[in-house]
C-alpha positions in Angstrom: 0.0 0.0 0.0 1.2 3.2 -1.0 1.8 6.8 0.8 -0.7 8.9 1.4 0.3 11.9 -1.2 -0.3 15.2 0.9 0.1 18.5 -0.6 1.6 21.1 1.2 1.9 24.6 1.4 5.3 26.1 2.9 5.8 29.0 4.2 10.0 30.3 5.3 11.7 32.8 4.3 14.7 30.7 4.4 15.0 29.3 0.7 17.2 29.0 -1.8 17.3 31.5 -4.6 19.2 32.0 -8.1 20.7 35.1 -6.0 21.5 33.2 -2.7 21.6 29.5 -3.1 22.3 28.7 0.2 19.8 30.5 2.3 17.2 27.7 3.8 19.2 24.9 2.0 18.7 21.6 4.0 14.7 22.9 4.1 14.9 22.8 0.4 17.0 19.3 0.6 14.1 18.1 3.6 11.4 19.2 1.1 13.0 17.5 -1.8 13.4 14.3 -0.4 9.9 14.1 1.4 8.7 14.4 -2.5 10.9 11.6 -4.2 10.3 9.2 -1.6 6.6 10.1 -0.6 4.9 11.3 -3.5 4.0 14.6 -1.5 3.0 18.0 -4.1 4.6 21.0 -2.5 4.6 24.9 -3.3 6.6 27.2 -1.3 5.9 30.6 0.0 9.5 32.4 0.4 9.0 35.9 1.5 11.7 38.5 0.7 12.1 42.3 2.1 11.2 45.0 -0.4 14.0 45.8 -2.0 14.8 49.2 -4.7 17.5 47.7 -6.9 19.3 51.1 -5.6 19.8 50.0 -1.8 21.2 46.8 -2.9 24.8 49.1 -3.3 24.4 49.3 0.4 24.7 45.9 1.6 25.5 42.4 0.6 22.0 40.9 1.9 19.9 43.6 0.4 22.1 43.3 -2.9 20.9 39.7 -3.2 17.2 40.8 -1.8 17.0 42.8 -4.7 18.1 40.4 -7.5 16.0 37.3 -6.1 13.5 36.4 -8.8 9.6 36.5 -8.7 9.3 33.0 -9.0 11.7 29.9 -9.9 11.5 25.5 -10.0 14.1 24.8 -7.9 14.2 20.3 -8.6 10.7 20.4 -9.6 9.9 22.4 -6.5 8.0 25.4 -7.3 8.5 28.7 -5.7 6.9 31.9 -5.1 9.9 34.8 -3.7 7.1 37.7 -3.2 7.8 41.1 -1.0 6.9 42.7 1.7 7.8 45.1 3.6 10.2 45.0 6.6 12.1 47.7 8.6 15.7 46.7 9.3 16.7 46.4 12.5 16.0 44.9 15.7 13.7 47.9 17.2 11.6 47.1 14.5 11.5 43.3 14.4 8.4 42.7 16.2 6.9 44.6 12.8 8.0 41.6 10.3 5.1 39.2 11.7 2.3 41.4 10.9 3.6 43.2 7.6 4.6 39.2 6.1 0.8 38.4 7.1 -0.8 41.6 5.9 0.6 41.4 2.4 0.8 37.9 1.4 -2.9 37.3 2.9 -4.6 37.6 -0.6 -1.4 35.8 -2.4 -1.4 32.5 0.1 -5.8 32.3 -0.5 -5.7 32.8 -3.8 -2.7 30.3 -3.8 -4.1 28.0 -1.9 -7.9 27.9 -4.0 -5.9 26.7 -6.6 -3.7 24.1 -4.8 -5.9 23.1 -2.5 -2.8 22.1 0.5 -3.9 19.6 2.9 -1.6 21.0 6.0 0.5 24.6 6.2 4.4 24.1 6.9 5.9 27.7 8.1 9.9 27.7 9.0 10.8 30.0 11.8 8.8 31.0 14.7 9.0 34.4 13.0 7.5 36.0 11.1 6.8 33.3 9.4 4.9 31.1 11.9 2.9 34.2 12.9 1.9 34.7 9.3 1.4 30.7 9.0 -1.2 30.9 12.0 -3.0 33.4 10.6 -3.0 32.2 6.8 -4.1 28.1 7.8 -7.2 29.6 10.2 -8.7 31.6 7.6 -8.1 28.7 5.3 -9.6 26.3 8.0 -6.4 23.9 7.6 -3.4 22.5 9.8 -0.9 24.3 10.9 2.7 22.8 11.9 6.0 25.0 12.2 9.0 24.1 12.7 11.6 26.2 15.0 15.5 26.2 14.2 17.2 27.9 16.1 17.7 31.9 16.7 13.8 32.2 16.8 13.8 30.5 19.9 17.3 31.3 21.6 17.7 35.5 20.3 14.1 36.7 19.1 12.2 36.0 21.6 14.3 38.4 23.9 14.6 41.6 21.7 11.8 42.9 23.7 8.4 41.9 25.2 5.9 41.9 22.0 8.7 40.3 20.1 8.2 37.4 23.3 4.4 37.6 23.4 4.5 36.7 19.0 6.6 33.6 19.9 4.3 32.5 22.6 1.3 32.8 20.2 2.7 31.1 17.7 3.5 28.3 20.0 0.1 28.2 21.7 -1.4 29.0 18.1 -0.4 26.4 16.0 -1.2 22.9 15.8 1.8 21.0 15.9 6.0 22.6 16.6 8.5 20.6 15.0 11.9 21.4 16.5 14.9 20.7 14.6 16.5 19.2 18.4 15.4 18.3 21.8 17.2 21.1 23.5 15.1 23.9 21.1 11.8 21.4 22.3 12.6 21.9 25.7 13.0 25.9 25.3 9.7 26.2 23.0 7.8 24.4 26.0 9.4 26.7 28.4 8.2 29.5 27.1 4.5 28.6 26.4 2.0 25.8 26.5 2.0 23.9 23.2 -1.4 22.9 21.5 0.8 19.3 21.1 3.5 18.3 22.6 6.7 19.6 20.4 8.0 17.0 18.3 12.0 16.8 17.7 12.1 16.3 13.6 16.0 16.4 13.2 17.7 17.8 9.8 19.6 15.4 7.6 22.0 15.0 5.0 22.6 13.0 1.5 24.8 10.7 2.6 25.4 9.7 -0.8 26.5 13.0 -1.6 28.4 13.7 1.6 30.8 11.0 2.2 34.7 10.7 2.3 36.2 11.0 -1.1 40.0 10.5 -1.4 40.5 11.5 -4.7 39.0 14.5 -4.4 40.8 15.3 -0.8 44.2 14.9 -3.3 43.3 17.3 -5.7 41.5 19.7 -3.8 44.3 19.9 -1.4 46.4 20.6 -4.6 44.4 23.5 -6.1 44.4 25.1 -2.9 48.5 24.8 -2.3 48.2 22.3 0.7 50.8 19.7 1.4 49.2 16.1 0.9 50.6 15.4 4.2 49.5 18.4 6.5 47.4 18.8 8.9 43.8 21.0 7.6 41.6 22.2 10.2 38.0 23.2 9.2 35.2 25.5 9.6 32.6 26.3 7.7 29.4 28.8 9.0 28.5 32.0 9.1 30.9 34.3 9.4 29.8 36.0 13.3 31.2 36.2 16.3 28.6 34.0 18.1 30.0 31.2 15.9 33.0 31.3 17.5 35.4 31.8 14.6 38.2 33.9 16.9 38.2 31.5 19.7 38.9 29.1 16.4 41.3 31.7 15.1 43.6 32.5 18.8 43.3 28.2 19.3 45.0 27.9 15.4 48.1 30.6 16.3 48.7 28.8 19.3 48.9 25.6 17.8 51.0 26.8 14.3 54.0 27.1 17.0 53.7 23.7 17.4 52.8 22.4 14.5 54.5 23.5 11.4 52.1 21.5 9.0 48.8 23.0 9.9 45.9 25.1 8.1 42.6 26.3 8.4 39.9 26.5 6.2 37.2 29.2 7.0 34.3 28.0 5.0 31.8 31.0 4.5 30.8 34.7 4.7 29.5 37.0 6.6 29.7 41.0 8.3 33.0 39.8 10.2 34.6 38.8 7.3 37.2 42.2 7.1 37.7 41.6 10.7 38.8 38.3 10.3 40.6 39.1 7.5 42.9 41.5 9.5 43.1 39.2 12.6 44.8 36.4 9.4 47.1 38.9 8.1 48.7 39.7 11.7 49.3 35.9 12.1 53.3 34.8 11.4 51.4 31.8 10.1 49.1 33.3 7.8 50.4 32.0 4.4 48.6 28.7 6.1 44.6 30.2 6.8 42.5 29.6 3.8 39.5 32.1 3.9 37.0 30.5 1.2 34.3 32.2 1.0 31.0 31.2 0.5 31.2 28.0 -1.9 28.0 26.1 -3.9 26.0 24.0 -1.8 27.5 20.4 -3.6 31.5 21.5 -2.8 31.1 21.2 0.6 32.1 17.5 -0.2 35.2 17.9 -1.7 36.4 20.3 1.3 35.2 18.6 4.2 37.5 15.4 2.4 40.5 17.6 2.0 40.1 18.2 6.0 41.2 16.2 8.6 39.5 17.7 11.9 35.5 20.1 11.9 35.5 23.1 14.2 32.7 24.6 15.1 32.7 26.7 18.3 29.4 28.2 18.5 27.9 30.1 21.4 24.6 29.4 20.4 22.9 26.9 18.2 19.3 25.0 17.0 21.2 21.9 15.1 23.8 22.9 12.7 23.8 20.4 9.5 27.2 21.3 9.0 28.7 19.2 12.1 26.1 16.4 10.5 27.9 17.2 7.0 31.0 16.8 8.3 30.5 13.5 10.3 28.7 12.1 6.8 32.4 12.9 5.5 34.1 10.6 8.5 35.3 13.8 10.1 36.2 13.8 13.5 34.2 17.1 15.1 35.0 20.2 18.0 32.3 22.1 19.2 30.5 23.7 22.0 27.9 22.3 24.6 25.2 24.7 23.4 21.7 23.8 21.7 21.2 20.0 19.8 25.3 19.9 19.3 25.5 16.9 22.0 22.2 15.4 20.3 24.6 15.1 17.2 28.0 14.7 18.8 28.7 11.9 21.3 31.4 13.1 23.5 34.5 11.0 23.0 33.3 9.3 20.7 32.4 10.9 17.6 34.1 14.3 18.6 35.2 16.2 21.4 32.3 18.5 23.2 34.2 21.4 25.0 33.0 25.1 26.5 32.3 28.1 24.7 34.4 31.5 25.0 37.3 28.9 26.0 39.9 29.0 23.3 42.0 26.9 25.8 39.8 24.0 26.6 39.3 24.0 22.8 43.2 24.6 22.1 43.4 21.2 24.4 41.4 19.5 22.4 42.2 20.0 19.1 46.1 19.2 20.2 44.8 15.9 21.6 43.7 15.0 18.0 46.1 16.0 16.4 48.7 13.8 18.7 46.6 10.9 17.7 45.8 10.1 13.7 44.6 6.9 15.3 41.8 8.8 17.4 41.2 10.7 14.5 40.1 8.1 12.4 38.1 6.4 15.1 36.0 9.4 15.9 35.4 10.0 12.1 34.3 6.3 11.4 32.0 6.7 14.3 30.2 10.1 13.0 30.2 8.0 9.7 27.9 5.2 11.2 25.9 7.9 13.2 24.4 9.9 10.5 24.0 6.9 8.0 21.9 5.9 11.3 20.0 9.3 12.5 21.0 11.7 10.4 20.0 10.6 6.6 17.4 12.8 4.5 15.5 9.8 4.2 14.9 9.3 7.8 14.2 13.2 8.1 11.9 13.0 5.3 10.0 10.0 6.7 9.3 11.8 10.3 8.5 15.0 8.5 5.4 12.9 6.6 4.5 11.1 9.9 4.1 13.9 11.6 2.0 15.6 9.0 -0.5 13.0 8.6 -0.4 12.7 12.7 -1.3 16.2 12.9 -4.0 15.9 9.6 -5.6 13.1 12.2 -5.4 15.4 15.3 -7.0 18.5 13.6 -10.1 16.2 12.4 -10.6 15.3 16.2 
C-alpha cells in the first residue's frame, strides 16, 4: 500500500534563490526528499524584504534581496519569492510578523484555492509562523511549524511583543517541530503547546556527503596544501557567536607547534574584514585559507581535504554542517550549546568542550592532532551515526508522519 500523497503549502523565508543559493538549503534538501520518496506536491511561500534595486549598493543581503527572482523551479519544486515590507533592525523586528501576514494574505488564499494544501508548513517562529497561523485559520487547515534555532534562543528576547509573537505562535499552532530536543525543551518553556513539540531532526545526502580520497588529493592541490598536513576546518556563518576567533587564537597557538597546519574558514558574513585582519597579523598566515561562500555540492570535496571540523558556536538550533562533516568521517569540535550533543557523542564521535574557551578548545584540538589513530576512530564513528540518524530519508520520513499525525489530530 502506498503513501498517502499530501500537498503542502510552505511558508520560510529561508529558501534558496538564483541570487542566494544557500539560504534555507537543507529545508529545500528536507522538502526534496519528502517528495521523491513520498509522492508529497509542495509549493513554497518564500518571502523577501522590499528591495529598490538602488539600496542593494548598500549591503551584501539587500544586494541579493534585490536580484532574487519573482518566481523559480528549484528540482521540480515550485516557488513563489514575493515582497513585503520590513524595517531593518532589531527595534523594529516585532513589525515583520504582521507586515509578512498583511501582504501575502490575498497571495497564500488565492494560492491555496488553486492548490488546495492539505496541511500549512511555516519555517521559523518568525515571522513566518505568525503569518502561518493566521493564513491556515482563515483557510480552516493545519498548521505545523518548525523552529531552528535563533527564533527561539535570540528573538524572543529583543523585547516583550517580540516574546508575546513567539508565545502565540507556539500556543497558536497545531503542531511545533523542533529541529532538536534542546530547542523542544525551550519552546515548551516559554509557552504551552497545543501538542507536545516533536523533535524532527535535519539530515543530510549521505550519498552525496561522504569521504572521497581522490577529491581530498586534488583539492588539497588546487588550494597549495601539502598532501601530508594537517587542515583544520570551519565552515558557517561568518559572526562572532559562531565562535570563529576563539577558532582563530586556538589555530596561532597551535601553528607554534605544528608546522604542517591550516585552516579552512568555510563562508561569509559582516565579520569577514575583521577576520581578515586578525589572518594577516598571524606569522602563520600564508597557512589560513579564507574561502568564502562555496556552492552548496562543494562542501564534499572540502570537508575530504580536511582532517579535523571546528565549530565553536555560542549558540545553536542543530547545525547540518557538524552532521555534514560526520557524513564525510570527520572527527568534530564544538560547544555544549543547543542540539550539538544530540549530534555529537562526547568522545566518541568528537570532542564536546565550552564556549568562549579558546584553551579547553586549544586542548582538544592538540589531543587530536597527537593521535591520527583517534582521528580516524572518531570519524568512522560520525560516519555510522548519520547513516543511522542523520539521513534525508529518515528526516523525510518523520516530517510525513508527523503531517499525517497532525492531519488526524486537527479532524478530532
Amino acid at each position: 500500500m502506498g503513501s498517502k500523497k499530501i500537498r503542502v503549502l510552505v511558508l520560510s523565508h529561508m529558501y534558496p534563490s538564483s541570487s542566494d543559493p544557500l539560504s534555507g538549503i537543507w529545508v529545500h534538501e528536507q522538502l526534496r526528499t519528502l517528495t521523491a520518496i513520498k509522492g508529497c506536491e509542495i509549493r513554497v511561500v518564500s518571502p523577501r524584504p522590499f528591495c529598490p534595486a538602488a539600496l542593494g549598493i548598500f549591503k551584501n543581503k539587500w544586494e541579493k534581496y534585490a536580484r532574487t527572482p519573482f518566481s523559480d523551479v528549484i528540482d521540480g519544486v515550485p516557488v513563489l519569492y514575493p515582497r513585503y515590507p520590513v524595517l531593518p533592525g532589531k527595534a523594529f523586528s516585532a513589525l515583520s510578523p504582521f507586515s509578512m501576514h498583511l501582504w501575502l494574505r490575498k497571495l497564500l488564499t488565492n494560492l491555496s484555492l488553486e492548490f488546495g494544501p492539505d496541511i500549512l508548513h511555516s519555517h521559523a517562529a518568525v515571522p513566518d509562523g505568525f503569518a502561518g497561523v493566521k493564513t491556515a485559520e482563515a483557510l480552516g487547515i493545519p498548521c505545523v511549524c518548525t523552529f531552528h534555532g535563533s527564533d527561539i534562543n535570540r528573538y524572543p528576547y529583543y523585547n516583550r511583543l517580540c516574546m508575546e509573537l513567539v508565545r502565540y505562535v507556539i500556543s497558536g499552532t497545531d503542531r511545533i517541530f523542533a529541529v532538536s530536543g534542546a530547542l523542544k525543551k525551550r519552546a515548551e518553556q516559554l509557552a504551552k503547546p497545543k501538542n507536545p513539540v516533536l523533535p524532527i531532526y535535519n539530515g543530510c545526502d549521505t550519498s552525496v556527503f561522504k569521504y572521497d580520497g581522490e577529491n581530498r588529493s586534488q583539492k588539497r592541490k588546487d588550494l597549495g596544501i601539502p598532501q601530508d598536513a594537517s587542515v583544520m576546518c570551519f565552515a558557517g556563518h561568518l559572526i562572532k557567536e559562531k565562535g570563529i576567533f576563539e577558532l582563530l587564537g586556538s589555530f596561532e597557538q597551535l601553528s607554534e607547534k605544528f608546522e604542517g597546519l591550516h585552516l579552512m574558514i568555510i563562508g561569509e558574513g559582516p565579520s569577514h574584514m575583521k577576520l581578515e585582519k586578525e589572518v594577516l597579523r598571524l606569522n602563520s598566515r600564508a597557512r589560513v585559507y579564507l574561502v568564502g561562500q562555496i556552492a552548496h555540492n562543494e562542501m564534499p570535496l572540502y570537508l575530504s581535504a580536511s582532517d579535523i571540523f571546528v565549530l565553536p558556536s555560542y549558540n545553536e538550533g542543530l547545525p547540518v554542517s557538524i552532521i555534514e562533516a560526520m557524513a564525510c568521517a570527520l572527527p568534530v569540535i564544538s560547544t555544549n550549546v543547543g542540539g550539538i550533543s544530540e549530534i555529537v557523542t562526547n568522545g566518541v564521535s568528537g570532542i564536546i568542550t565550552d564556549v568562549k574557551n579558546v584553551g579547553l578548545l586549544t586542548k582538544a584540538i592538540e589531543k587530536l592532532l597527537k593521535d591520527p589513530g583517534l582521528m580516524k576512530q572518531f570519524g568512522s564513528a560520525g560516519r555510522a551515526i548519520v547513516e543511522k540518524r542523520f539521513s534525508l530519508e529518515r528526516s523525510a520520513n518523520n516530517l510525513y508522519n508527523a503531517y499525517i499525525e497532525t492531519m488526524d489530530l486537527s479532524k478530532q
